[in-house]
C-alpha positions in Angstrom: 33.3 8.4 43.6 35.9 10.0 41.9 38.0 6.4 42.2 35.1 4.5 40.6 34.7 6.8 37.2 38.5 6.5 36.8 38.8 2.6 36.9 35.3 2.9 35.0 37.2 5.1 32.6 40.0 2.8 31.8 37.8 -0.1 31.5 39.3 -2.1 35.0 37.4 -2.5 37.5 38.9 -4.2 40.3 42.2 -3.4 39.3 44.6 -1.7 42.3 44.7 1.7 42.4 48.7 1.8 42.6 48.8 -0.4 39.3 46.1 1.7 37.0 48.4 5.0 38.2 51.6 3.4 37.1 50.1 2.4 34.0 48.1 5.0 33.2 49.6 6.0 30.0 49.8 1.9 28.8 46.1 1.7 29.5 45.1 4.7 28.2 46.8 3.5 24.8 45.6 0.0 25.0 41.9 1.6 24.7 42.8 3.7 22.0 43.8 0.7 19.8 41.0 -1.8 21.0 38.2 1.0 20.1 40.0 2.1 16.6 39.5 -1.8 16.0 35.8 -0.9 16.9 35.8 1.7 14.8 37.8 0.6 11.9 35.8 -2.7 11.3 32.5 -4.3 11.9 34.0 -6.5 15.1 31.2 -4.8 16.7 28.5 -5.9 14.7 29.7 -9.9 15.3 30.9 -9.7 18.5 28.2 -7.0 20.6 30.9 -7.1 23.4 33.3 -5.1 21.2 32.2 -2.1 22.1 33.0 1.8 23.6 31.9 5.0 24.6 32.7 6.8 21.3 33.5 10.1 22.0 35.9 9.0 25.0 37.3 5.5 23.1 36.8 3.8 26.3 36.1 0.2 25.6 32.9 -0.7 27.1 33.0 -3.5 28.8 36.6 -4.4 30.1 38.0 -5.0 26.2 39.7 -8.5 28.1 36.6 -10.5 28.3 36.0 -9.6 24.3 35.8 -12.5 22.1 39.6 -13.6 20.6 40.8 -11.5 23.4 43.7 -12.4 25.4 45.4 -10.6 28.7 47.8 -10.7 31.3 47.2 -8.2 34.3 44.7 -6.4 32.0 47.2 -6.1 29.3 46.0 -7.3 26.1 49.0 -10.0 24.8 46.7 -11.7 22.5 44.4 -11.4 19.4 43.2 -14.2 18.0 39.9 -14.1 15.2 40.5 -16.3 12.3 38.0 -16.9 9.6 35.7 -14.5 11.1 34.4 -12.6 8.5 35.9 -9.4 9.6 36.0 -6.6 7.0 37.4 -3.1 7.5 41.2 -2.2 7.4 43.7 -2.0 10.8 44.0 0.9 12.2 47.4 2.7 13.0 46.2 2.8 16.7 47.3 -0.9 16.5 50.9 0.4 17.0 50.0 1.2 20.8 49.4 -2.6 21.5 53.0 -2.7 22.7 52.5 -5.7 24.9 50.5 -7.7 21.8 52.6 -11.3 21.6 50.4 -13.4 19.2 48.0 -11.7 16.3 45.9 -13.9 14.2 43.5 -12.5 12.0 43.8 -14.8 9.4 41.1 -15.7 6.8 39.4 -12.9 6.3 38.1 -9.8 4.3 40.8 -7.0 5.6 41.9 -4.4 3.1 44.0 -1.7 2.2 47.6 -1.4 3.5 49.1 -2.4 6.7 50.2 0.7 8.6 53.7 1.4 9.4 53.0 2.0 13.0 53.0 -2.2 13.1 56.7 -1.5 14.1 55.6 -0.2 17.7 54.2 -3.8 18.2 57.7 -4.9 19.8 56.6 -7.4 21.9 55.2 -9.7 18.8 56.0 -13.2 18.4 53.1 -14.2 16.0 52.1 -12.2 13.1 49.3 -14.2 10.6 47.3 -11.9 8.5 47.1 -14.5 5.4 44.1 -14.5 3.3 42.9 -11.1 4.2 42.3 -8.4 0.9 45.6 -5.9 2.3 47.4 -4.5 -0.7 50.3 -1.7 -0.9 53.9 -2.8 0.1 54.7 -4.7 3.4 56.4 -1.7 5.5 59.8 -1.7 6.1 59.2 -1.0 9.5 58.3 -5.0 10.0 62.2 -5.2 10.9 61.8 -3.4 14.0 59.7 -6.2 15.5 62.8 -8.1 17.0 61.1 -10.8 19.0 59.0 -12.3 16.0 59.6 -15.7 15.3 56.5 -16.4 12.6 55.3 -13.8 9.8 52.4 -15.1 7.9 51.0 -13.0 5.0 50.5 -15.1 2.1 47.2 -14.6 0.0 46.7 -11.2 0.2 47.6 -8.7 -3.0 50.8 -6.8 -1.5 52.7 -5.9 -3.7 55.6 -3.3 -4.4 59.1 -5.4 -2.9 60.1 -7.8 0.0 62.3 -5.1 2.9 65.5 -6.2 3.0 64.7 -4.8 6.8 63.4 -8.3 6.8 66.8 -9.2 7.9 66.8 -7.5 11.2 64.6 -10.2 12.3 67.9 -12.4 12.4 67.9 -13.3 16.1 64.0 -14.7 16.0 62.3 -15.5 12.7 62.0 -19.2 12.0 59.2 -18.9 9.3 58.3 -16.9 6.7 55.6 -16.8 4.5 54.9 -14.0 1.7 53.1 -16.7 -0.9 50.2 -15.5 -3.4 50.9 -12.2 -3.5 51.7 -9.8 -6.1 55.3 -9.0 -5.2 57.3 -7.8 -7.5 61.2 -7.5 -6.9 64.6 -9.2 -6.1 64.4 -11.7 -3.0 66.7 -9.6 -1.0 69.8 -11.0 0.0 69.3 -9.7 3.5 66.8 -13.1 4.0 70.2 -14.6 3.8 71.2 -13.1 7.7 68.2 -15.2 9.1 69.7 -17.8 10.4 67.5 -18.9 12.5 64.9 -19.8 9.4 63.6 -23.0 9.5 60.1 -22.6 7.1 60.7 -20.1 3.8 58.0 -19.4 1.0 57.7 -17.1 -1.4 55.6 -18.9 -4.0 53.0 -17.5 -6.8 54.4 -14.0 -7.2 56.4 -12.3 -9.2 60.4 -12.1 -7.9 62.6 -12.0 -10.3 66.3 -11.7 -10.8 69.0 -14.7 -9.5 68.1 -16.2 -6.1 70.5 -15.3 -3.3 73.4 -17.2 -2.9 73.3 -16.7 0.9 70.0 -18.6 1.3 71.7 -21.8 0.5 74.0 -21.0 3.5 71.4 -21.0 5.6 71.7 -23.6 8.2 68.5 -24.8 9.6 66.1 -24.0 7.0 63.7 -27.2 6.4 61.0 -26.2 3.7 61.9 -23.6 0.5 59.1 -23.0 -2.1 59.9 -20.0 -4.5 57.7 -21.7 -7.2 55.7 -19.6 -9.7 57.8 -16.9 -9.9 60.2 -15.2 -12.4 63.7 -16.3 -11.4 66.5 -16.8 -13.2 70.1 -17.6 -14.2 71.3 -20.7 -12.2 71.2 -22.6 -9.4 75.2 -22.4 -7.5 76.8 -25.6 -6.6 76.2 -24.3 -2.8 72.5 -25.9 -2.5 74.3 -28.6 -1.2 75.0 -26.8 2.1 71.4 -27.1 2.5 71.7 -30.2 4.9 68.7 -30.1 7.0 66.7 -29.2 4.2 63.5 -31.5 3.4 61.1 -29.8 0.6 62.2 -28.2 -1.9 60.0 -26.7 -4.9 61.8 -24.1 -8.0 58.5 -25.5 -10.5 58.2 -22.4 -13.1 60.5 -20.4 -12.8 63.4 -19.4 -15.5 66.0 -21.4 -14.3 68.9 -22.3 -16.8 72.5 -23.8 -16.9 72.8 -27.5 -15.1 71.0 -29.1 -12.1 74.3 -28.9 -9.8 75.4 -32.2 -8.7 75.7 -30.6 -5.5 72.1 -31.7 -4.7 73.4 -35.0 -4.5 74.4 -34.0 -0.6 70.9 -33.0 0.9 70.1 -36.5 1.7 67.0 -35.8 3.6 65.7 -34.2 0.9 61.8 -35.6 0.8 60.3 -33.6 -2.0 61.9 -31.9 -4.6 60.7 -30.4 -7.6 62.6 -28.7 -10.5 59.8 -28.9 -13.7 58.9 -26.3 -16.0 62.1 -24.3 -16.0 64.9 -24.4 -19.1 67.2 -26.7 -17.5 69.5 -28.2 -19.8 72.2 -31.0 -19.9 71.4 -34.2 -17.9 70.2 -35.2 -14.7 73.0 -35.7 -12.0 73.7 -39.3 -11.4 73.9 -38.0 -7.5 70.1 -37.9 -6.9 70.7 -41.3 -6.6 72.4 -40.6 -2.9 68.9 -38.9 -2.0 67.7 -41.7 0.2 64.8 -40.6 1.7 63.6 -39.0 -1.3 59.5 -40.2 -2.1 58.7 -36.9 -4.5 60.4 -36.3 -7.8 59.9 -33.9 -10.7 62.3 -33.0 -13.5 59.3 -32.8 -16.6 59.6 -29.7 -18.9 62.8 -28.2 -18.9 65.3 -29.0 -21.5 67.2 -31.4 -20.3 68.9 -33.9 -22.3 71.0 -37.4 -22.1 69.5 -40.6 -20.1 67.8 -40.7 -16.8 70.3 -42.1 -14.8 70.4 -45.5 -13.3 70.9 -44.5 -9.7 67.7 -43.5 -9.6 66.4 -46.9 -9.4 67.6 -47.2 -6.1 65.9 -44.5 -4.4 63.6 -46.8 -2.8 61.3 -44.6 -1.0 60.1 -42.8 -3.9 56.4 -42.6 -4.7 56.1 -40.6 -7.4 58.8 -39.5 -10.1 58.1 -37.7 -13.6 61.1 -37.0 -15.3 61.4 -38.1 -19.2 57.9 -35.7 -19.5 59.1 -33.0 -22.1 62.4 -33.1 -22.0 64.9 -35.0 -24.2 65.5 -38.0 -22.5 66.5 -41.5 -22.8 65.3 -44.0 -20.5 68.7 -45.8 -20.5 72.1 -45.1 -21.8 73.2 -46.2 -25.1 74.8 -49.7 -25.4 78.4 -50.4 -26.2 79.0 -51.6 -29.5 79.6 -55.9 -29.1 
């Protein structure tokens, strides 16, 4: 009897005795995290199998057959609820999940912060919380998750600065995502160390302040958007180290100075978008070597001169707005006969 109310107690029945006594500790922490869920949202009023023994936090049944539940060996690796409808907050309990690989609550009505303690959660690959209600700063102690390789938490209202900690995450993140919030600081040039980054954007907040050089040195990044935000000064010659990059989008912003004729050398650029900045001078004659280019905007900047003829050879493009706003001449002025 005595065997049966302690596999009762930790929610595993069926499991070995030898395993549950190795891991008692681990399981006795996995329950405390899966019933201050319970307790922290209404997961138990949508899904009646999210459930435990209150005064014990014992999940109630086995929390592995719960609905968006994942687990291997009775070890929860996965939560998955999007667009459920969930409201509450996380808990810091959540920091015991230390064998959680993929969390995806996006889509739904979370608030207030996110809790330090998200830095136990070492074993995360997949972090999406986007479109939730969290506010406060993102914790610095997001850096200590060394295996995560996508961090998703645009649409939210966090606020406060981007943690250079950020950069820790050198050896694993390949996309980040921080849009529509209400961040409010230098991009930090510790984003510059991840050079594993393939997916990077920062869009509809409020960063300010010159971007960091060392982003444009980043190898294998594919997809920048830092549109919508407050940035300034100008944009160095080194964007053209950018060679696998694809989509690029710097609409309003503060930008000033030249477009760099360095742009010339992404040439698989796809999309790129500088309107609505103070851009002055003319348009590089280089963006005519962008081949594969099919998006183009230059409109409302301050730009001045002719659009230039190599333009008319980029043959994949679909859509270009350039002479909008500005000062431009749609061809350069003719030699006296």
């Amino acid at each position: 009897m005595r065997t049966v109310n302690f596999l009762w107690y930790f929610g595993f029945v069926g499991v070995p005795w030898p395993t549950l006594a190795t891991n008692e500790a681990q399981f006795s922490n996995q329950n405390i995290s899966m019933c201050s869920f319970v307790q922290a949202t209404n997961l138990h009023l949508l899904f009646p199998e999210w459930n435990c023994v209150d005064t014990a936090m014992v999940p109630s049944p086995n929390p592995c057959s719960w609905t968006g539940v994942k687990c291997i060996e009775y070890i929860v690796v996965n939560i998955s609820l999007p667009n459920r409808r969930i409201t509450g907050s996380v808990p810091t309990a959540v920091g015991y999940l230390a064998n959680l690989q993929y969390w995806d609550m996006h889509g739904n009505l979370l608030k207030s912060a996110l809790p330090s303690t998200i830095g136990s959660l070492v074993s995360l690959t997949f972090l999406d919380l986007s479109k939730n209600k969290f506010s406060s700063p993102i914790p610095s102690e997001i850096g200590k998750l060394s295996c995560l390789s996508y961090l998703i938490l645009s649409s939210n209202s966090l606020s406060s600065s981007i943690p250079s900690a950020i950069g820790s995450l050198s050896s694993s993140l390949i996309h980040l995502e921080l849009s529509l919030n209400q961040i409010i600081s230098n991009i930090p040039t510790s984003i510059g160390l991840l050079t594993k980054l393939l997916y990077l954007d920062l869009n509809s907040n409020k960063c300010f302040g010159t971007i960091p050089s060392s982003i444009f040195l980043l190898p294998a990044l594919q997809y920048i958007d830092i549109s919508v935000n407050l940035l300034s000064s100008s944009i160095p010659s080194s964007i053209g180290y950018l060679t696998n990059i694809q989509y690029l989008d710097m609409l309003k912003n503060k930008f000033t100075s030249t477009i760099p004729s360095s742009v010339g050398q992404i040439q698989g650029l796809l999309y790129l978008r500088l309107s609505h900045n103070l851009f002055q001078h003319s348009i590089p004659s280089s963006i005519g070597y962008l081949s594969s280019l099919s998006f183009l905007d230059f409109s409302s900047n301050l730009l001045t001169g002719y659009i230039p003829s190599s333009i008319g050879i980029l043959r994949s493009i679909q859509s270009s707005t350039s002479a909008s706003t500005n000062s431009l001449d749609l061809f350069p002025p003719q030699s006296a006969s």
